[in-house]
KOLLO-705134 format. One record per residue: residue number from 1; residue in three letters; x, y, z of N, C-alpha, C, CB in turn. Coordinates in steps of 0.2 Angstrom, whole numbers, always signed. Glycine has a CB too. Layout:
% residues N
   pos   code     n.u     n.v     n.w    ca.u    ca.v    ca.w     c.u     c.v     c.w    cb.u    cb.v    cb.w
   NUM    ala       X       Y       Z       X       Y       Z       X       Y       Z       X       Y       Z
...
***
This chain:
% residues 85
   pos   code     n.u     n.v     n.w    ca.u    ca.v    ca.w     c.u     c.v     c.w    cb.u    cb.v    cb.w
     1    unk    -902     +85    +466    -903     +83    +459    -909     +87    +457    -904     +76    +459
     2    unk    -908     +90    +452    -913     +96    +449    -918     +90    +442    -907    +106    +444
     3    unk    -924     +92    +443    -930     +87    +440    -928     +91    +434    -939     +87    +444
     4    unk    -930     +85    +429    -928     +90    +422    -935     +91    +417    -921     +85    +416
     5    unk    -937     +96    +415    -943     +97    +414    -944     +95    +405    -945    +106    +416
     6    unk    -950     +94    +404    -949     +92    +399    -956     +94    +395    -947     +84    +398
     7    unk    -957     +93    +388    -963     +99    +385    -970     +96    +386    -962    +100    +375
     8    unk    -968     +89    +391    -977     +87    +392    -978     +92    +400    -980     +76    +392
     9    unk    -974     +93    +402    -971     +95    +410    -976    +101    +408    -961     +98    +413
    10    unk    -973    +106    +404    -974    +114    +401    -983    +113    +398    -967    +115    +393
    11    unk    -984    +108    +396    -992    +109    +393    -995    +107    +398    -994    +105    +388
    12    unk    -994    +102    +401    -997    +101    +410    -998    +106    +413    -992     +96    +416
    13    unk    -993    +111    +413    -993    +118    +417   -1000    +120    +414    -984    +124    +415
    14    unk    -997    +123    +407   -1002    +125    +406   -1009    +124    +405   -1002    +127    +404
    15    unk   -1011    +119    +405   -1017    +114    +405   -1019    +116    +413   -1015    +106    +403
    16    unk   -1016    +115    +418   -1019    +115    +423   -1020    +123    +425   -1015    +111    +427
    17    unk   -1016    +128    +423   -1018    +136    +425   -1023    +136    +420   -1013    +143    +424
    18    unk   -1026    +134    +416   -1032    +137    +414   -1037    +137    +419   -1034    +135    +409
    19    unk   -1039    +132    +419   -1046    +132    +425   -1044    +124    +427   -1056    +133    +419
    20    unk   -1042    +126    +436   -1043    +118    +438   -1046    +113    +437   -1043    +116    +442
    21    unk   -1052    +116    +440   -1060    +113    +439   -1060    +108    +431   -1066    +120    +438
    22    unk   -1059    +113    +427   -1061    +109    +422   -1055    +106    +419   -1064    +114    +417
    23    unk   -1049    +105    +421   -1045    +100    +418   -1047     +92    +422   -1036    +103    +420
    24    unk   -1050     +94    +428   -1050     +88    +432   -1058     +83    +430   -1050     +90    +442
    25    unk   -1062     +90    +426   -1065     +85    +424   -1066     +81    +417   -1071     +87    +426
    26    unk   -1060     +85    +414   -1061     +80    +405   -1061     +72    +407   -1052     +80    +398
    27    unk   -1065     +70    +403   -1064     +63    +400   -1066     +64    +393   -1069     +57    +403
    28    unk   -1061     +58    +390   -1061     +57    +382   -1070     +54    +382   -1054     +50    +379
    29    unk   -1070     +58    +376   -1079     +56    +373   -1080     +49    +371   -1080     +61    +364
    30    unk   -1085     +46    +373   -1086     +37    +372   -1084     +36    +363   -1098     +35    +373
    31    unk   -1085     +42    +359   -1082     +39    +352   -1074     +38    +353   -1084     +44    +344
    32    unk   -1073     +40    +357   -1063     +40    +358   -1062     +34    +361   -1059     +48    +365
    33    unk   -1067     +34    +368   -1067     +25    +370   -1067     +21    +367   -1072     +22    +373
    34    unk   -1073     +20    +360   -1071     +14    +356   -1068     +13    +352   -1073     +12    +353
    35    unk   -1064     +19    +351   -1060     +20    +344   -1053     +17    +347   -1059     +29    +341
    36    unk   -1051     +19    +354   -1044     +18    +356   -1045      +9    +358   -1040     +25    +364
    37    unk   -1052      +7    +361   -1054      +0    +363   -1051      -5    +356   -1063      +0    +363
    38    unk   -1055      -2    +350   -1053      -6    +343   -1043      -7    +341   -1057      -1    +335
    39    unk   -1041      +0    +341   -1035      -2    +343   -1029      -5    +348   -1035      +1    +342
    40    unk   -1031      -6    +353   -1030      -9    +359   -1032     -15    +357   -1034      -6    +365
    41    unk   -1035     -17    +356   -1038     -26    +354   -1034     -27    +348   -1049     -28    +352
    42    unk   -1033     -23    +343   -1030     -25    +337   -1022     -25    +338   -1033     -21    +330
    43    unk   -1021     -22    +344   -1012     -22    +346   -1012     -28    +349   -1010     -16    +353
    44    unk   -1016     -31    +354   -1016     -38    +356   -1016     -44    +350   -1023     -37    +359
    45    unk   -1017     -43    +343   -1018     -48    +340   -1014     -47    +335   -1024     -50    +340
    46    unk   -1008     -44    +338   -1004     -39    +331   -1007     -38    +326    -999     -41    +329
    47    unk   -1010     -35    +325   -1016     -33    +317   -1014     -26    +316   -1027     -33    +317
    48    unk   -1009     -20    +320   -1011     -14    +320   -1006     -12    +314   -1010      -9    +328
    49    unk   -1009      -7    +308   -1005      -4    +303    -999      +1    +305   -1010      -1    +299
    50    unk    -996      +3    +302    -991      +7    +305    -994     +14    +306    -985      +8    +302
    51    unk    -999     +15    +302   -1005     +23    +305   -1008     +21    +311   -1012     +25    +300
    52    unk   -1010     +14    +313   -1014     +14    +317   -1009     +13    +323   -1019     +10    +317
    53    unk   -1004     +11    +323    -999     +11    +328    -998     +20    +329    -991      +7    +325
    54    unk    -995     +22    +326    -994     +30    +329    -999     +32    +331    -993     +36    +324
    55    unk   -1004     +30    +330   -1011     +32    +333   -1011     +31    +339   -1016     +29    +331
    56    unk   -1009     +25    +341   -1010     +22    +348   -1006     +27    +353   -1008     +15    +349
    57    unk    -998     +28    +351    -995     +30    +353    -997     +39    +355    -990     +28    +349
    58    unk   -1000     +41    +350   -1002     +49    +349   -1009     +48    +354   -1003     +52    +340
    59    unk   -1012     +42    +357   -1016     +43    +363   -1012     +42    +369   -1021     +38    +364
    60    unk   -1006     +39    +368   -1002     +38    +374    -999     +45    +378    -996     +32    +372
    61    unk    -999     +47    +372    -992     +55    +372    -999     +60    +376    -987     +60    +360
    62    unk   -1005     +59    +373   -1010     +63    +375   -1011     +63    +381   -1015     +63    +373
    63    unk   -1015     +56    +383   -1016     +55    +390   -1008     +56    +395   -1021     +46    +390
    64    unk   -1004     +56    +395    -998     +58    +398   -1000     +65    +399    -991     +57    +394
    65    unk   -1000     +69    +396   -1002     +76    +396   -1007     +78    +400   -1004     +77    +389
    66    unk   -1013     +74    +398   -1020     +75    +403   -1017     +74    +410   -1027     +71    +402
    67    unk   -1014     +68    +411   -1013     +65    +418   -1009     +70    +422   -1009     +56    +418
    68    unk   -1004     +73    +419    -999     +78    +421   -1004     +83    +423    -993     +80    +416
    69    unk   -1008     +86    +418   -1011     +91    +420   -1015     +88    +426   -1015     +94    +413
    70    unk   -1018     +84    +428   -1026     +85    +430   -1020     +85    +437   -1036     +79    +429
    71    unk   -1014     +81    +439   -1011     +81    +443   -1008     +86    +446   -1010     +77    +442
    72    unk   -1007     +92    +444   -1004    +101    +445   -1014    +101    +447   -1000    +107    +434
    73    unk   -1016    +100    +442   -1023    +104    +444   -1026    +102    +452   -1028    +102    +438
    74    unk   -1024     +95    +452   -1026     +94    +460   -1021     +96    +463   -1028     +88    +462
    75    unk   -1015     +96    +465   -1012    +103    +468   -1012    +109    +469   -1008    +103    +467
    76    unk   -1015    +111    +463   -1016    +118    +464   -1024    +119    +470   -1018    +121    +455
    77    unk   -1027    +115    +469   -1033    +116    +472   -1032    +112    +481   -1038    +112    +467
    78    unk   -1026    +111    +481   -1025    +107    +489   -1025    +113    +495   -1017    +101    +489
    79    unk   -1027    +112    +501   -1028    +120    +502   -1019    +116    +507   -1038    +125    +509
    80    unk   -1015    +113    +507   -1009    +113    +506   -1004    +118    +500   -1009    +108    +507
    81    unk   -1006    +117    +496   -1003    +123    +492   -1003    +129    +492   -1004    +122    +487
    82    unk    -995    +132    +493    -994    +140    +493    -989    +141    +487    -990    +143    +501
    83    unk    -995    +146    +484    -991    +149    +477    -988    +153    +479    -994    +152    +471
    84    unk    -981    +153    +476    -976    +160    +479    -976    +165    +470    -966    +156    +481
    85    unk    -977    +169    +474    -976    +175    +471    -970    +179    +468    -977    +178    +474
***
């Protein structure tokens, strides 16, 4: 069975060849903490506008993206890994 790739797969890639190091050390900025916190508590109490719903969602689609990446990026850096040429 062949794994089917998909466009967060392709940005992960490239997120993680840039610089390992530094994919593995983003964290979202404390104003992004409170900002995704306020929506997160207002999902809870169903209060979220339909902007702020896509919102939430457009942190979900992101962090998918980072997680993919920092996860290539630690494989790239495992001294088990052999790039083929």
């Amino acid at each position: 069975m062949v794994a089917q790739i998909t466009i967060y797969d392709e940005i992960a890639e490239l997120l993680a060849n840039l610089s390992a190091e530094k994919v593995l050390s983003y964290k979202i900025s404390d104003g992004m903490k409170v900002r995704l916190n306020e929506l997160l508590e207002k999902q809870q109490a169903n209060e979220l506008t339909e902007v702020e719903r896509r919102e939430v969602e457009h942190h979900l689609v992101i962090n998918n993206i980072i997680s993919l990446a920092k996860a290539r990026a630690r494989r790239m850096l495992s001294p088990d890994c052999h790039v083929q040429a």
